[in-house]
ZAMARGU-4260 file (C-alpha; in steps of 0.2 Angstrom, whole numbers, plus 5000, padded with zeros to 4 digits):
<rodrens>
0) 5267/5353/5511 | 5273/5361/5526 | 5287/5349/5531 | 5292/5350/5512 | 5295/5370/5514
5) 5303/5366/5531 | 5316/5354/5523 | 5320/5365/5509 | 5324/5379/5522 | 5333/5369/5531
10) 5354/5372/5527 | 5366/5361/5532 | 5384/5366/5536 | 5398/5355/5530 | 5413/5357/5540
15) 5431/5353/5531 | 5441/5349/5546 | 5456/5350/5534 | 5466/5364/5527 | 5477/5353/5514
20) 5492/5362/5520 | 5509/5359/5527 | 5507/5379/5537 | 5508/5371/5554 | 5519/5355/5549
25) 5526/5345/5561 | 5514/5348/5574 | 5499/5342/5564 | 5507/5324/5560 | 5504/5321/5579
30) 5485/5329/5579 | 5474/5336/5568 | 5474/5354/5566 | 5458/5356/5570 | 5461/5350/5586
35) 5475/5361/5591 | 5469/5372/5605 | 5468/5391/5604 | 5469/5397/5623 | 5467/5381/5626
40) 5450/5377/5618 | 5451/5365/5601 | 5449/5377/5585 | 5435/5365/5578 | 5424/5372/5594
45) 5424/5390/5588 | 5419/5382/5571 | 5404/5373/5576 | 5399/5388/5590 | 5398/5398/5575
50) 5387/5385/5567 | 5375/5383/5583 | 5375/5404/5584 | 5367/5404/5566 | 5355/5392/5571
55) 5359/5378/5557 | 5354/5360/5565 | 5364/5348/5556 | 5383/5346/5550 | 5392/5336/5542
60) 5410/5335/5546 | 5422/5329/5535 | 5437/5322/5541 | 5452/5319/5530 | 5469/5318/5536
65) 5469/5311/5556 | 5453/5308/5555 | 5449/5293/5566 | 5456/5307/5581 | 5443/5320/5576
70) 5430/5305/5575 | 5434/5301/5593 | 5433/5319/5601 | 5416/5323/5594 | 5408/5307/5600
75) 5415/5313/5616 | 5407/5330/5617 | 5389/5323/5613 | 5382/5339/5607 | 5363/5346/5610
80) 5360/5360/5599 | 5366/5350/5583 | 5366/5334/5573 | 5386/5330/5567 | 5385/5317/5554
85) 5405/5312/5551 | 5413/5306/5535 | 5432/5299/5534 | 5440/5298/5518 | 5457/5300/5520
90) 5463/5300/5503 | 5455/5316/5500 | 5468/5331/5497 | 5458/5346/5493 | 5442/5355/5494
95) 5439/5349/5475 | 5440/5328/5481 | 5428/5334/5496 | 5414/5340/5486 | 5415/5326/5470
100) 5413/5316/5488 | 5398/5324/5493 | 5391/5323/5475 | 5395/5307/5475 | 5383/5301/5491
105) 5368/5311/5485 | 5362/5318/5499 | 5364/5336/5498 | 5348/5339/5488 | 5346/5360/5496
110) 5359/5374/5497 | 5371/5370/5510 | 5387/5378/5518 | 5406/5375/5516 | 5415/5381/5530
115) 5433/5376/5536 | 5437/5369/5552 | 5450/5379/5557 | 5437/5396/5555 | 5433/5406/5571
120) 5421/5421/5573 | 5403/5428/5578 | 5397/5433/5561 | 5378/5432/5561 | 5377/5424/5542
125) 5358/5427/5541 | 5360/5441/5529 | 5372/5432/5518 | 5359/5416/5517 | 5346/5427/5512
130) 5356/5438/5501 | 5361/5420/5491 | 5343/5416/5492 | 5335/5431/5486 | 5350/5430/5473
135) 5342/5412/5466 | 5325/5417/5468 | 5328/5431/5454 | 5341/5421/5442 | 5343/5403/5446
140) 5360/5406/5440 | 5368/5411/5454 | 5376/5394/5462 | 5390/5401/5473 | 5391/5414/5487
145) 5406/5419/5493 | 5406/5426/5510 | 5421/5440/5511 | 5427/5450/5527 | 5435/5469/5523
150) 5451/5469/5530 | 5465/5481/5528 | 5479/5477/5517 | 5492/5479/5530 | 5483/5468/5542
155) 5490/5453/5552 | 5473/5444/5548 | 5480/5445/5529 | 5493/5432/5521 | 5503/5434/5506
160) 5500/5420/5500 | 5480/5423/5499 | 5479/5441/5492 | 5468/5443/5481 | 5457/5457/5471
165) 5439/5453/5467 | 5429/5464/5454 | 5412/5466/5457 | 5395/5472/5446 | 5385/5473/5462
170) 5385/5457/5469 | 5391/5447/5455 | 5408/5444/5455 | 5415/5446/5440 | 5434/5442/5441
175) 5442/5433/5456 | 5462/5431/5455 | 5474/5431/5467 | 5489/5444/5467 | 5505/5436/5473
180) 5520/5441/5464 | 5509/5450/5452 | 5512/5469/5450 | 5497/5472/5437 | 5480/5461/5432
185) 5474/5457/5415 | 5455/5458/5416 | 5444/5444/5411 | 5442/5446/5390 | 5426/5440/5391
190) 5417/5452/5403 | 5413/5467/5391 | 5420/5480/5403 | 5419/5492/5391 | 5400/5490/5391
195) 5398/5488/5410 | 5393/5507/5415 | 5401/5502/5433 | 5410/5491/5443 | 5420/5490/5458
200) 5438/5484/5460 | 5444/5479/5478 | 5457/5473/5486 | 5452/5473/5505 | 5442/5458/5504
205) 5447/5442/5511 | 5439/5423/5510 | 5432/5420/5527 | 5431/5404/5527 | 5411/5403/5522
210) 5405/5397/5506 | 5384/5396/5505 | 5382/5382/5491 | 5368/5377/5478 | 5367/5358/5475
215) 5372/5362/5455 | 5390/5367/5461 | 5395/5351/5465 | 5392/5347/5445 | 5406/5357/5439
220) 5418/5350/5455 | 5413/5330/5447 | 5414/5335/5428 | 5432/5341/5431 | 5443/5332/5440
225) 5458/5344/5441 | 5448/5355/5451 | 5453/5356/5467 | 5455/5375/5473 | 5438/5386/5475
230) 5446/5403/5466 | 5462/5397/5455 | 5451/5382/5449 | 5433/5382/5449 | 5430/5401/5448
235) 5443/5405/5437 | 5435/5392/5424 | 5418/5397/5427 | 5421/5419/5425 | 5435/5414/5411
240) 5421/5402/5399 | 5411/5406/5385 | 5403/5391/5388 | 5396/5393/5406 | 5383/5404/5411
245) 5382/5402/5428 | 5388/5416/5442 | 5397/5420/5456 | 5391/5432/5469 | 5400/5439/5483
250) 5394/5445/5502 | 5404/5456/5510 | 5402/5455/5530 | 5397/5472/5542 | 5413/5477/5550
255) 5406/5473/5566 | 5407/5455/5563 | 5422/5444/5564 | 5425/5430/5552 | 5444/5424/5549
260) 5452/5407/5545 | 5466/5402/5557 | 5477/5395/5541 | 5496/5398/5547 | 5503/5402/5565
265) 5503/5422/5560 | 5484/5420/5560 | 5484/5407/5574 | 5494/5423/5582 | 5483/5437/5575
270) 5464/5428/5581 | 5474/5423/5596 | 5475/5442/5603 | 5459/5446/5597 | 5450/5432/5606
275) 5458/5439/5623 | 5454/5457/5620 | 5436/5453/5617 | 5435/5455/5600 | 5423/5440/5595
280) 5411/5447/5609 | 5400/5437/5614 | 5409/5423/5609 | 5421/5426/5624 | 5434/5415/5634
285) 5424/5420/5651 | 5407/5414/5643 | 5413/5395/5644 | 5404/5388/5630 | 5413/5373/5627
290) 5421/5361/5624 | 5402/5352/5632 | 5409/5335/5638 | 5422/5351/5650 | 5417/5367/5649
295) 5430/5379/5653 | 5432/5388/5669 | 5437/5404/5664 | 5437/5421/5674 | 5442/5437/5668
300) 5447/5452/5677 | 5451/5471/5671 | 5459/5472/5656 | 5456/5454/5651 | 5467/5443/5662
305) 5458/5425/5662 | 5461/5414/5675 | 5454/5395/5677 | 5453/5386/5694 | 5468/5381/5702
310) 5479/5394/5695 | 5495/5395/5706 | 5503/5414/5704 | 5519/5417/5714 | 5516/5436/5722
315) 5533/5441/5715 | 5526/5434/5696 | 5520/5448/5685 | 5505/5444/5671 | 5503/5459/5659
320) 5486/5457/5652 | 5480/5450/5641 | 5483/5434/5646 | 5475/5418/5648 | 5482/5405/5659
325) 5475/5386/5660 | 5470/5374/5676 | 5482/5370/5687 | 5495/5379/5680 | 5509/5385/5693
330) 5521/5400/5690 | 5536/5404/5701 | 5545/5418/5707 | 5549/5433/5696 | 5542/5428/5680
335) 5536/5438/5668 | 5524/5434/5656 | 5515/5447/5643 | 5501/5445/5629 | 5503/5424/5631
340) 5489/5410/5632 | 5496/5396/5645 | 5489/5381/5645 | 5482/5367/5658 | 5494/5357/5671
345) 5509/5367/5667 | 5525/5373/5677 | 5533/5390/5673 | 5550/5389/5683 | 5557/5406/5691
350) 5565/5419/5681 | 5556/5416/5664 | 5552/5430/5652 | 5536/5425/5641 | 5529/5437/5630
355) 5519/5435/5616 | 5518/5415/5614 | 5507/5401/5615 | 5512/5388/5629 | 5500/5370/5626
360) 5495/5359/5641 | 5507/5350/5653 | 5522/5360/5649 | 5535/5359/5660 | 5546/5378/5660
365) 5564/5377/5668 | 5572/5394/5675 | 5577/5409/5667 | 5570/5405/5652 | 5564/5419/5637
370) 5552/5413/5624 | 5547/5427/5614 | 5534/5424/5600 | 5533/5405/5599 | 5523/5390/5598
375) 5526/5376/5613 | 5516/5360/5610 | 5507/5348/5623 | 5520/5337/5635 | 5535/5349/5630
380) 5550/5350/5643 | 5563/5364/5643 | 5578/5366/5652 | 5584/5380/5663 | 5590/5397/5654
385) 5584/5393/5638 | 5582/5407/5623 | 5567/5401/5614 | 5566/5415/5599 | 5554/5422/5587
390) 5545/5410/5575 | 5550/5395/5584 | 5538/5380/5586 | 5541/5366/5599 | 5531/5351/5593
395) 5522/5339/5607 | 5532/5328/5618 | 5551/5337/5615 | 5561/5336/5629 | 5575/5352/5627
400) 5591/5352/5638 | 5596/5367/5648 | 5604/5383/5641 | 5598/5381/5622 | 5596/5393/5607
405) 5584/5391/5597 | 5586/5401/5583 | 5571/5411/5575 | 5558/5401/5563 | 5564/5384/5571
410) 5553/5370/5569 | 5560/5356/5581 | 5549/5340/5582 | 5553/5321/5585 | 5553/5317/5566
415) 5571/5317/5559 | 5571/5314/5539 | 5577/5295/5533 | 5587/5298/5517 | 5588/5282/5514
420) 5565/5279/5514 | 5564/5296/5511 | 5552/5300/5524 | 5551/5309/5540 | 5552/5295/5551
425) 5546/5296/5572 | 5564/5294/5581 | 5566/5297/5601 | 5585/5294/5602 | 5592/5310/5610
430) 5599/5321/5599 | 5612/5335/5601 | 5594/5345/5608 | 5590/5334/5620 | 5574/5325/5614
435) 5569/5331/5597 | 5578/5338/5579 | 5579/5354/5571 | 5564/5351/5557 | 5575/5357/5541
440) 5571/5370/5530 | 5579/5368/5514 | 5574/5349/5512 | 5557/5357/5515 | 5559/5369/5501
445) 5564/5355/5489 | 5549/5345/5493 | 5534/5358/5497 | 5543/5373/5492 | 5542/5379/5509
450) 5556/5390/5513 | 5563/5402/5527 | 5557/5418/5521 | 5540/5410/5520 | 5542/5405/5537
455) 5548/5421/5541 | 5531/5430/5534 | 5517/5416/5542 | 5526/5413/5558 | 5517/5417/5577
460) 5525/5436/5580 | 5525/5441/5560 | 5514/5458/5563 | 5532/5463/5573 | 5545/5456/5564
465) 5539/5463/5545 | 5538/5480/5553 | 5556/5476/5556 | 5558/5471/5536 | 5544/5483/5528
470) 5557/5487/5513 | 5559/5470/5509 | 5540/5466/5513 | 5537/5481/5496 | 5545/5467/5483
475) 5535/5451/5477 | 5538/5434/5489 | 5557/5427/5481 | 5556/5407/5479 | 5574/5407/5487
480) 5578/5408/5505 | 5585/5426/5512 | 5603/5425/5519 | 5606/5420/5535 | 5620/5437/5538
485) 5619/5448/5552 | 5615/5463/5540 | 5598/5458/5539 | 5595/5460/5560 | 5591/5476/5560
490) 5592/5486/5578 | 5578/5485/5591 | 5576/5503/5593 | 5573/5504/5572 | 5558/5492/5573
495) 5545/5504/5579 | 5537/5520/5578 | 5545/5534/5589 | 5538/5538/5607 | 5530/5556/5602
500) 5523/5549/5584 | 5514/5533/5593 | 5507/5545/5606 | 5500/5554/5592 | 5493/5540/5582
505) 5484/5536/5596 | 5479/5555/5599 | 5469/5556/5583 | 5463/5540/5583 | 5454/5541/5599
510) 5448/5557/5595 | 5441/5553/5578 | 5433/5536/5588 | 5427/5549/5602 | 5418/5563/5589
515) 5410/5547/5580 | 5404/5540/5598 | 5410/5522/5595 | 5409/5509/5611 | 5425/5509/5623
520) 5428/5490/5619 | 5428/5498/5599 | 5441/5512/5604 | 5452/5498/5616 | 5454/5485/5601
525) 5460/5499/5589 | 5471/5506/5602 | 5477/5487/5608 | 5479/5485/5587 | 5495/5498/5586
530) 5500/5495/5603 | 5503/5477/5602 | 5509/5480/5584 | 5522/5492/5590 | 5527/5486/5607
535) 5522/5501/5617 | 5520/5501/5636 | 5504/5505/5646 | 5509/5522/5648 | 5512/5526/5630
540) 5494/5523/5627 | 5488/5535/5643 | 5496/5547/5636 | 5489/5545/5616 | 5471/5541/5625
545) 5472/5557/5640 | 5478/5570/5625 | 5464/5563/5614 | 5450/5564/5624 | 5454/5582/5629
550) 5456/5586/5610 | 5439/5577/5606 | 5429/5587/5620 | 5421/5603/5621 | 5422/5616/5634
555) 5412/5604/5649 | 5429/5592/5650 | 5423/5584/5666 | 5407/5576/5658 | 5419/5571/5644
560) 5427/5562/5654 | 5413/5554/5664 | 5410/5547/5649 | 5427/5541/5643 | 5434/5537/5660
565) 5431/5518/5657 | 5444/5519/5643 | 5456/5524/5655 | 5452/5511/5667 | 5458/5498/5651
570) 5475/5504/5653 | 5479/5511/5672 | 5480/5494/5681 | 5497/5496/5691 | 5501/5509/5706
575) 5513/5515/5694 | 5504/5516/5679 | 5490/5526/5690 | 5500/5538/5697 | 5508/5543/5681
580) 5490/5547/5671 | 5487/5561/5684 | 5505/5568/5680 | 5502/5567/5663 | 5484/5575/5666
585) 5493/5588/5672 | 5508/5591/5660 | 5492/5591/5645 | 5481/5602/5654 | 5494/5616/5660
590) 5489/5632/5651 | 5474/5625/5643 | 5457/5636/5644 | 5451/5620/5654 | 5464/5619/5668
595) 5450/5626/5680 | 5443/5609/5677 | 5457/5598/5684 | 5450/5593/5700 | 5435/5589/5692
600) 5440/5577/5680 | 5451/5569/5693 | 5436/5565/5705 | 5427/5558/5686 | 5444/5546/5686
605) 5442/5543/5705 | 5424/5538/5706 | 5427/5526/5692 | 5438/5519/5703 | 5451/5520/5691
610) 5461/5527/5703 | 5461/5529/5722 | 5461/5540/5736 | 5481/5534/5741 | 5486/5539/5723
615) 5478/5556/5724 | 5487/5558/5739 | 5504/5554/5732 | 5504/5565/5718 | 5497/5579/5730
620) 5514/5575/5739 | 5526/5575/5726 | 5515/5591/5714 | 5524/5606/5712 | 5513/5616/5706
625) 5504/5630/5715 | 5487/5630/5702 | 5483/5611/5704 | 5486/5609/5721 | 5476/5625/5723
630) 5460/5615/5715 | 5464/5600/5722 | 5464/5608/5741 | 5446/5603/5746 | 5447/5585/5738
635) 5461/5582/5746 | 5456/5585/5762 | 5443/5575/5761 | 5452/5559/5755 | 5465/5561/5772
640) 5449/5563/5783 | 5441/5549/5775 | 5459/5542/5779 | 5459/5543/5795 | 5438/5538/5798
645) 5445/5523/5792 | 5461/5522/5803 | 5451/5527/5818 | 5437/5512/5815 | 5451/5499/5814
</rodrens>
């Protein structure tokens, strides 16, 4: 009786390692999607880490397109903490043809999980089993939980192409219809909304990627065979019938936890970032969970720089965090490289500006190149002062001669489009590139209805570039491809918020964060969240953070900012960056009824070893004002006999 109960408690997680989409096309004829690496761990990892996190024992993979690769890499791994049971079919094109599969083998007899392989987070789903549980204990006509996470409309985590609004009576959703080029919704005639004495319409709520099953779903999958798509198939049907009675329920995650699918490279770029700053905590880079058969060797350092063994950094290189670069990689002299995951085994050659991009294993870099906001698969070479811009994917093994533009949302791969099979067909002759073809767009369009401006909106570095369009982003997505003229390049200095009205976003959001006592790593992501969004500097946030912890404190401003001072510590990393929060101190506490507190809240910031003695000293040197230094007299003293102690011992 006992091993009876157990069995039926016992869930197991299906994992599609397969979105049925052409999002990341050409890279994923040479690999599966699943298996690209974000900072340079394979996606299907952080899917199956999700599952061993929620305590589930056995999975079933299913493995469509490329499958005999994924086949391969998981017997590799030899996992301990779970069972992974894998089933090939390629012919199998959507979610639809995965389930009538399933149904088909008979072996899924208890409620089970569907979760995409491309999903990533640290959600504890405990409360969403249970809540689906409790749901079928009550009425056995509940067959379908769809686990939701509540994100912002604006969001990067959000695609177009996704929106949708769900209506809800309590859990049960009553109407689930995606919006896209829709500027009203008809509610379902056969819900009695009239007689309904509430219900709740939302729009913040995304698919997560987690679906918590009852064996009778896959009936209504088999019975009809143009079902294929979860909500504009299946759901639709089933809230639109007079026939069926079952019902849909909907759990929507706690904002602490993180749940997203990576479907396009905006996302790719979006759970990228967030991943570096922590976000998925514990589920961390430095943590070195997998892949088993070679765990990563990551360590991290202030303000989320990760590092693995046999990193080679040229003095003169500079790494803006945060940043993640592989083993053995070696960067040269001068390089800059901001807000980017490097992979393993490459070489960056002097000179080069990358910020914002995703660079894949054994890469090789030439000088004096810019890549901003791109995509650089596995075994890529580029030649010396190249201009890689925004949107651009570089598909595995392409070889890049020197002094190339690669204009933005250019896909270049080594498939090149036979007319006469009508096929994209492998070719390595050189071309006018070097090794590799311009992917083309518009013969795209005609075949998947993929065109530029869609490119434009779900390509790595969309969060920037649509603040750059936000009038055109107001009007539905056009089926035909934007003009290629130089009106639509708006100005660099346009894209973004002013200087003074960023400082003050930042301003009252740390403040509001402050009053409400959220966790520094809360206030850093929201604050990382508009600076990265509107390519502000370091500085930009001291000021926004310093001028909103004195607005948030009281009249003790020093144990204020004992408390804080670790916030600061996130964003004062250079000598310059230092020096210029106690000018900035300064400027915001001149006339203030707290000005008497200065020095006070300077040896907070200094025993937090945010900042040191040497940079004390400095602005002591360069102050002109006769208050401060006044204050600052007896610490000051201190730190230059401390100074010379230590001179004297050496």
């Amino acid at each position: 009786m006992d091993d009876e109960i157990k069995e039926r408690d016992e869930l197991t997680a299906v994992i599609i390692a397969d979105s049925f989409t052409r999002s990341f096309w050409p890279i994923t004829n040479d690999m599966p999607k699943v298996l690209m690496p974000m900072c340079n761990i394979p996606l299907i990892e952080y899917t199956i880490e999700l599952v061993i996190r929620n305590h589930i024992k056995k999975i079933i993979l299913f493995c469509c397109s490329q499958a005999q690769k994924i086949v391969e890499y998981i017997q590799l791994q030899k996992y301990r903490q779970v069972s992974i049971q894998c089933i090939c079919r390629p012919s199998c094109a959507s979610l639809g043809d995965v389930i009538r599969e399933l149904d088909s083998r008979k072996f899924l007899r208890n409620d089970f999980l569907i979760i995409f392989g491309d999903t990533v987070g640290n959600a504890n789903l405990k409360e969403a089993i249970e809540h689906h549980r409790n749901l079928r204990k009550a009425d056995k006509e509940y067959i379908l939980t769809v686990v939701f996470s509540e994100v912002s409309i604006d969001s990067s985590l959000r695609i177009e192409e996704e929106q949708s609004i769900v209506i809800l009576e309590g859990p049960r959703i009553l109407q689930f219809d995606g919006i896209m080029k829709k500027r009203k919704i008809t509610l379902n005639s056969n819900v009695k909304f009239k007689e309904l004495k509430e219900f709740e319409i939302r729009n913040d709520l995304v698919e997560s990627g987690v679906l918590i099953c009852s064996p009778e779903i896959m009936e209504y999958f088999s019975g009809e065979f143009d079902y294929h798509s979860l909500r504009d198939h299946l759901m639709r049907d089933l809230l639109t019938s007079e026939i069926y009675s079952v019902k849909c329920s909907a759990y929507v995650l706690p904002k602490h936890s993180y749940l997203h699918r990576v479907q396009v490279p905006k996302t790719y770029d979006a759970v990228s970032v967030d991943m570096m700053n922590r976000w998925l905590y514990p589920i961390c880079l430095d943590a070195n969970l997998f892949p088993p058969s070679t765990p990563s060797t990551y360590t991290s350092s202030r303000n989320n720089l990760y590092k693995e063994t046999g990193v080679q950094v040229s003095r003169t290189a500079k790494i803006e965090s945060p940043a993640v670069i592989g083993a053995k990689t070696v960067i040269h002299d001068e390089t800059i490289i901001s807000m980017s995951s490097i992979g393993r085994n490459c070489i960056i050659g002097s000179g080069c500006k990358i910020s914002g991009s995703y660079i894949w294993n054994d890469v090789i870099i030439g000088k004096n190149c810019q890549i901003t906001h791109a995509l650089i698969c596995n075994g890529v070479t580029i030649g010396d002062n190249c201009v890689i811009n925004s949107g651009s994917i570089i598909s595995t093994n392409i070889k890049l001669k020197n002094s190339l533009i690669i204009e933005e949302f250019s896909r270049i791969s080594l498939y090149k489009y036979n007319q006469d099979d009508e096929i994209y067909q492998l070719c390595n002759d050189d071309s006018e590139l070097g090794k590799g073809y311009i992917y083309d767009v518009q013969l795209e369009n005609s075949l998947h209805g993929i065109n530029k401006q869609l490119l434009r909106k779900q390509s790595i570095g969309a969060v920037v570039i649509n603040i750059c369009n936000a009038e055109a982003e107001d009007s539905p997505l056009s089926d035909s491809s934007p003009s290629d003229s130089e009106n639509e390049r708006i100005d660099d200095n346009d894209k973004f918020m002013p200087k003074e009205k960023f400082i003050d976003e930042v301003k009252n959001l740390v403040a509001e964060m402050v009053e409400r006592d959220e966790t520094v790593e809360s206030i850093q992501i929201e604050v990382n969240s508009i600076k990265f969004s509107q390519n502000k500097d370091f500085m930009e946030c001291i000021s926004g953070i310093l001028a909103g912890l004195i607005e948030s404190s009281g009249p003790k401003l020093s144990l204020h900012f004992e408390k804080w001072t670790e916030l600061l510590g996130k964003y004062a990393c250079s000598d310059l960056e230092k020096k210029f929060m106690l000018k900035e101190l300064e400027r915001l506490m001149t006339g203030r009824p707290e000005q008497g507190q200065f020095h006070l809240v300077v040896k907070e910031i200094y025993s937090a070893d945010v900042i040191d003695g040497d940079c004390i000293l400095t602005w002591n040197e360069e102050c002109t004002s006769d208050v401060f230094k006044g204050l600052m007299k007896q610490f000051v003293e201190w730190l230059e006999e401390d100074e010379e102690e230590e001179e004297d011992e050496d």
